[in-house]
C-alpha positions in Angstrom: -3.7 -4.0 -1.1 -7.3 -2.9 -1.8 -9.9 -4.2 -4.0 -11.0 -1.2 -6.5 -13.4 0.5 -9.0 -11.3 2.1 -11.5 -13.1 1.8 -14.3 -10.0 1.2 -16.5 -6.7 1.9 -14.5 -5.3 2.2 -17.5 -6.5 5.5 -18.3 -3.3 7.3 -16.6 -5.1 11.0 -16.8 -8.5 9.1 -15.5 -6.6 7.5 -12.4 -4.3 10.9 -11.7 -7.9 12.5 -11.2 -8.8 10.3 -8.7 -5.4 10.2 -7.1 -5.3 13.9 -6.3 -7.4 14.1 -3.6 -4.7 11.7 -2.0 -2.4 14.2 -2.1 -2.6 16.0 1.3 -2.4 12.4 3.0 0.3 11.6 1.2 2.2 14.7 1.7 2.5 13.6 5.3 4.2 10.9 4.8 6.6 12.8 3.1 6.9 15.7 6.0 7.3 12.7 8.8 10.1 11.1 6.3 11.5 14.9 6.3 11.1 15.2 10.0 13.1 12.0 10.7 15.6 12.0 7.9 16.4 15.7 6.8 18.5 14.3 4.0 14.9 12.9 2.5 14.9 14.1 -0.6 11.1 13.7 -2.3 10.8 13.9 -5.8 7.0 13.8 -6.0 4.4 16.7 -5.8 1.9 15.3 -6.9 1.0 12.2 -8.6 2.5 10.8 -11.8 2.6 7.9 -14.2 5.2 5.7 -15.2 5.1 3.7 -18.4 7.7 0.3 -17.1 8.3 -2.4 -19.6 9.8 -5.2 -17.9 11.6 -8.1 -19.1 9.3 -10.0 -16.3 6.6 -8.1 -15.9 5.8 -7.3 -19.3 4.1 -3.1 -19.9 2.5 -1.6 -17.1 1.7 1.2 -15.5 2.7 2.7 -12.1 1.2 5.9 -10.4 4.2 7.2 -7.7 3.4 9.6 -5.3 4.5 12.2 -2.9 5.6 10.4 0.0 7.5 7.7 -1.9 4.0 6.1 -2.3 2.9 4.0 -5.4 0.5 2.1 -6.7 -0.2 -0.6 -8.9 -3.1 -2.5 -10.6 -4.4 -5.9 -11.0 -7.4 -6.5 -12.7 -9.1 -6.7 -9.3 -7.2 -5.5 -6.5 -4.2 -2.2 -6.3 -1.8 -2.9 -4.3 -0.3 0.4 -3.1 3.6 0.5 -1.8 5.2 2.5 0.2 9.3 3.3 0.9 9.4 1.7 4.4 10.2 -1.5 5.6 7.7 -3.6 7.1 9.8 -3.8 10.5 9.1 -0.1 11.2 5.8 -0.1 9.6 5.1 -2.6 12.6 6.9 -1.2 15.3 7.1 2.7 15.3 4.0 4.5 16.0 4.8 8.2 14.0 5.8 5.6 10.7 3.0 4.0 10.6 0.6 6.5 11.4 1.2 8.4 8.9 1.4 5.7 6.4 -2.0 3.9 7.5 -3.5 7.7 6.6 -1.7 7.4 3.2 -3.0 4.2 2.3 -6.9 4.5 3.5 -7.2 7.8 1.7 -5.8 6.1 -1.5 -7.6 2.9 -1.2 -11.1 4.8 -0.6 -10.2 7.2 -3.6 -9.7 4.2 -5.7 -13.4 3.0 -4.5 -12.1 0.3 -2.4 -13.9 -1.7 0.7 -11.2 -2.9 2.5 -7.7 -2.9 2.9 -4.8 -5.8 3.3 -1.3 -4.6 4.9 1.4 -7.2 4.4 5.2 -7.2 3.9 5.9 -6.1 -0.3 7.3 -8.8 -2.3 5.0 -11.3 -1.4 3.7 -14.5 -3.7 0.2 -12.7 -3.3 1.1 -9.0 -4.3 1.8 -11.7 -7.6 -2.0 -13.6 -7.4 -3.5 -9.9 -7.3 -1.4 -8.4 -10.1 -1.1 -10.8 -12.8 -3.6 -13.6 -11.9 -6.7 -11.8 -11.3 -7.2 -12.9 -8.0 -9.9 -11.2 -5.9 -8.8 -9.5 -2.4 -11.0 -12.4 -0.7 -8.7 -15.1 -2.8 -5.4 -13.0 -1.1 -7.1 -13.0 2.1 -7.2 -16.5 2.1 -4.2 -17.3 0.7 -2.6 -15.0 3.9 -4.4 -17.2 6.2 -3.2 -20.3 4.7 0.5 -18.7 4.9 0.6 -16.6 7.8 -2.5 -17.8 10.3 -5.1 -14.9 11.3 -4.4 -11.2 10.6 -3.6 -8.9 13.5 -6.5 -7.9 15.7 -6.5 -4.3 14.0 -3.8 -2.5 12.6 -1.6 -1.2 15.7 2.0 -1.4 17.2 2.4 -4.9 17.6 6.2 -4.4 19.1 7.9 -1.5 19.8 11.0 -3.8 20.0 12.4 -4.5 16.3 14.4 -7.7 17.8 11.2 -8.9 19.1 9.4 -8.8 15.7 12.4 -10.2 13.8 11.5 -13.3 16.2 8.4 -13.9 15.0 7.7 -17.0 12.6 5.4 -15.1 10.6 4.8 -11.3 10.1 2.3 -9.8 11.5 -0.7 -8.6 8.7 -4.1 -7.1 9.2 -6.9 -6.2 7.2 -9.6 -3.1 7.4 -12.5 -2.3 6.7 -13.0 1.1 5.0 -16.0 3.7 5.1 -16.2 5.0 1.6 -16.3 9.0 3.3 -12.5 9.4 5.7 
């Protein structure tokens, strides 16, 4: 997640323009899932929009990616995804590398300060995306949840048993420079 200054994320053409100087970044992810799964089929050159109308959700718009990365909006804060699960993100150095790239080239192209890494799917992903919560409001709420974020963002285990022990994920939150 990162707080942004998208005018009106809304604008699909507006947001692709800002998107595409992701692109290189994000075409590494997609060469390291290559490299490590030559069955990896990527579907994505370059980024793209995607109308969803959801039972749930209600309309919204998703930007996907090369790489199998996404992004969606809250009024206040994107929360950008990615096709990996959080165990690897945590324990394999090339993974996450390569992702951590991804994700601070997209969050400064979206004007963004800081960044949040956390598991998908949780309650917060919700406070940022429909209830206009501010990143410092899901920063909080993370504490609250999870206790303090990871020193910085690093290996924490190289051992996946190891991290499936833990009571609470790890998380961690940067700080960005606007320039990479």
């Amino acid at each position: 997640m990162t707080d942004h200054r998208v005018e009106d994320y809304r604008d699909a053409a507006a947001v692709v323009a800002q998107l595409s100087s992701t692109i290189p970044a994000a075409r590494c992810v997609r060469d390291y899932w290559r490299s490590v799964d030559p069955k990896s089929v990527e579907t994505h050159e370059a980024w793209s929009v995607y109308r969803i109308v959801s039972p749930t959700e209600g309309e919204y718009l998703r930007y996907d990616g090369p790489g199998g990365l996404c992004v969606h909006f809250g009024s206040r804060v994107a929360i950008i995804g990615a096709d990996c699960r959080w165990s690897g993100f945590v324990t394999m150095p090339g993974l996450q590398r390569v992702h951590v790239a991804a994700f601070q080239s997209i969050a400064r192209a979206l004007g963004g300060t800081r960044m949040v890494l956390i598991p998908d799917y949780d309650r917060v992903e919700e406070m940022a995306r429909y209830d206009g919560s501010s990143l410092d409001e899901c920063i909080a709420r993370l504490h609250q949840c999870w206790g303090t974020p990871h020193p910085k963002t690093e290996i924490v285990t190289d051992d996946v048993e190891v991290y499936y022990r833990r009571q609470c994920p790890p998380w961690y939150v940067e700080s960005l420079d606007l320039a990479p």
